[in-house]
N, C-alpha and C positions, 0 to 999 in steps of 0.2 A: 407560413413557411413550410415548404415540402420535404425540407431535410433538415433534422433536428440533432440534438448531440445529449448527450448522456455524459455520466462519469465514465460507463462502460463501451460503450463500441456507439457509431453514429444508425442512426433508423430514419428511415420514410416512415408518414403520415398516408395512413389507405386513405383513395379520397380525393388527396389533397393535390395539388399541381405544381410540379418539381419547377424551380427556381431558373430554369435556364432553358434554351431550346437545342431540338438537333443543328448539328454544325459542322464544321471538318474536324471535329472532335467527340461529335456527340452521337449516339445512335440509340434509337428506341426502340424497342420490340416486345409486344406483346405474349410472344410462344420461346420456345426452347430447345427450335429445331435449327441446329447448328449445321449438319452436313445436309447435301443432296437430297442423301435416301430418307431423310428423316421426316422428309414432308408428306404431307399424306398424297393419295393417288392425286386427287384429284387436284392440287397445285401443281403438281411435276406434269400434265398431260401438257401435250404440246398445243391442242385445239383449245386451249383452257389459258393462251396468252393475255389474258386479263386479270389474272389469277395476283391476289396483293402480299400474297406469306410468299416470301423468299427466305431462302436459306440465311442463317447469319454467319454462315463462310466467306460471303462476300465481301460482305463490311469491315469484316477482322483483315483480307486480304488488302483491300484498300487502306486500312491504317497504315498495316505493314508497310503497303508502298509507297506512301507521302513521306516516310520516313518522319515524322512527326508523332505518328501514336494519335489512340483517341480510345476511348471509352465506348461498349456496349452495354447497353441496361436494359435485360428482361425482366418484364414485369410492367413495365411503363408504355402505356399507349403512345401511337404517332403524337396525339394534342398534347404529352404530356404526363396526362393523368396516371398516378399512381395505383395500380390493383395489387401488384404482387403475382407470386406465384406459390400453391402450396408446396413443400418440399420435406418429406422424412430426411433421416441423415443419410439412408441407402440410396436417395434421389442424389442427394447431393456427391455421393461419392460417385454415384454415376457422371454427373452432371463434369467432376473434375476430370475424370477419366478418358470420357469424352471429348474432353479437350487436347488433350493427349496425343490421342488417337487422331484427331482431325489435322491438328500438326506436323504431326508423323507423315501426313500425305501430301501436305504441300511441298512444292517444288522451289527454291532446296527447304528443306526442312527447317522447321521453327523452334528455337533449342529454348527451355522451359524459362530460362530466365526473361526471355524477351514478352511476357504476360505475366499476369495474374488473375485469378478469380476469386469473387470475395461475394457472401453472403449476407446482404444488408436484411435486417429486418423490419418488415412493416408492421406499425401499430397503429390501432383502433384510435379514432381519434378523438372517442369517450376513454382512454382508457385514461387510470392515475397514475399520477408518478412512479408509484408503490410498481404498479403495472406494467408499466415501464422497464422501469430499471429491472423488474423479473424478468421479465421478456428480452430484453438484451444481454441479459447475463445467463440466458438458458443456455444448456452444451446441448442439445440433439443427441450427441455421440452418446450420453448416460447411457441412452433408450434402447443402445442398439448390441448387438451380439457378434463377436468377435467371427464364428464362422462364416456368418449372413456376410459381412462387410471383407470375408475373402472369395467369398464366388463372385465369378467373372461375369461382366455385366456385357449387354448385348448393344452394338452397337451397329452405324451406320444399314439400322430398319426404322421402319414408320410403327414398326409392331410393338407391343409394349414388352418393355425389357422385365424381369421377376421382381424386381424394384418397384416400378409401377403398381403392378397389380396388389404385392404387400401392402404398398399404400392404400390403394381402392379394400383392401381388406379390410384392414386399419381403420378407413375412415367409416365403412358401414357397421363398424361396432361400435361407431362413437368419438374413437381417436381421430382426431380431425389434427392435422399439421399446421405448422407455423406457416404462417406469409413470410417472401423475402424475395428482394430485387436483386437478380442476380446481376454483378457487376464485372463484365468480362475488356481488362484492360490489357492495352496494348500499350506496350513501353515505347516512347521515341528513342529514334536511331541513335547510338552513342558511338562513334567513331574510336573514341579512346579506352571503351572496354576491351578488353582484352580476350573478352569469352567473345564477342562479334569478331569470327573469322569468317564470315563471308560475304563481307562489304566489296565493293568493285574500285577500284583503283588500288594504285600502293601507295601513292600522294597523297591523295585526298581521303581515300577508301568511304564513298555514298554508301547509302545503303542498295544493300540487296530487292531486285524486283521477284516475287515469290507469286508462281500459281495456285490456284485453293485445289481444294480434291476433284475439282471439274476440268482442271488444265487450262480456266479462263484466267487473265491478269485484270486485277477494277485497281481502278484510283478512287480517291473519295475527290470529290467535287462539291463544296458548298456543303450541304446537306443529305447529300444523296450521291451513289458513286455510279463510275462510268467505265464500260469491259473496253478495255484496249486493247489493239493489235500487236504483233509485233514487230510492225515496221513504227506504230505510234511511240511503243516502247523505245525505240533504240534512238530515235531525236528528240525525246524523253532526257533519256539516260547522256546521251552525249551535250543536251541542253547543261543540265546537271553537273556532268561531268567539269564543262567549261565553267559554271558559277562556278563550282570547290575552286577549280583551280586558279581563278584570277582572285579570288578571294584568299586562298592562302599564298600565292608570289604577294600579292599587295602586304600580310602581315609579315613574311617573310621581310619583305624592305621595310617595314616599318623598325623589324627590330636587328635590321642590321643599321639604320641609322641611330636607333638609341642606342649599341653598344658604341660605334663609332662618336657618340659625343661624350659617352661617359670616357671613354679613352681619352677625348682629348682635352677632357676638363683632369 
């Protein structure tokens, strides 16, 4: 079993092969370059179209727009397989920030409740219980120092932000960081929140189609997603448009016929 549960919070087994596959819900990535610029040179070159790291803007953008929602999991190979990734607490506040920041660019903008990110930890899969339950009940934040965790972290570069490198400091005297699969979800479309102001319709009100920080629009398809145009988009969106709304006239008559029988019983 690749995901186990504790008294304390749930953990991945390093190792081990997570329970489930990618899907229109599911996405796996190895690294933890979110935008564009984050990837090294040699991915972003244009002569380098064979190039297999892609940004994980993409994939978040495609949640978005199936209106559906799905899960991203750094640290988890394409087959699966569970590594991890190491992470100080300074990593991780980047890592939220970043996320932030990458939102902030999409076309319209991605308001914080519509994600989350969550830090799963992985464990040695000699370790004891004992081990265990230490390890998922460690706070990171003990470790760390109020000023370090207010300097502003460097974002959308491939270069290493002062985060980073404290770490590579950290880890050549020994301090070596926890594993943890980072868990970047995307909430399905809710029509009836109320913070979702910029669903399309007044009727029906779908969801929002949102470009990433590149100006492309993906859909997720099966396993793997697909950049559409925006002539794709718009009988997309008017396909769409037309399910909501014969779907809500139909419940509309439904429930004008049960009040007309409760009336006349």
């Amino acid at each position: 079993m690749a995901v186990a549960k504790s008294k304390v919070k749930r953990y991945y087994i390093q190792g081990s092969v997570v329970p489930f596959e990618e899907d229109m819900t599911h996405e796996f990535k190895g690294h933890r370059n979110f935008a564009i610029e984050e990837l090294p040179i040699w991915a972003r070159e244009k002569k380098n179209e064979g190039a297999t790291r892609k940004p994980v803007s993409g994939n978040l953008a495609a949640f978005l727009n199936t209106g559906k929602g799905g899960t991203v999991y750094l640290g988890i190979t394409d087959d699966g397989d569970v590594l991890g990734l190491k992470l100080t607490h300074y990593q991780k506040d980047h890592i939220i920030g970043n996320m932030h920041d990458l939102f902030s660019r999409y076309k319209p903008r991605v308001p914080p409740h519509r994600y989350t990110v969550k830090f799963v930890p992985v464990i040695n899969k000699a370790s004891s219980p004992q081990d265990i339950l230490r390890q998922c009940s460690y706070n990171s934040s003990e470790s760390t120092e109020v000023l370090n965790r207010e300097r502003p972290h460097v974002y959308r570069s491939d270069k290493y932000c002062w985060c980073d490198k404290d770490a590579v400091a950290q880890y050549n005297t020994g301090l070596i960081p926890s594993d943890y699969v980072i868990e970047v979800c995307v909430k399905p479309w809710d029509s009836r929140d109320v913070r979702n102001t910029d669903g399309i319709g007044s009727l029906v009100h779908i969801n929002p189609i949102y470009e990433n920080e590149e100006g492309f629009i993906y859909m997720r398809r099966q396993a793997s997603i697909v950049k559409y145009s925006m002539n794709e988009v718009a009988q997309l969106s008017r396909q769409q448009m037309k399910e909501a709304c014969e779907a809500e006239m139909l419940r509309l008559k439904e429930e004008i016929s049960q009040r007309k029988l409760l009336k006349a019983s």
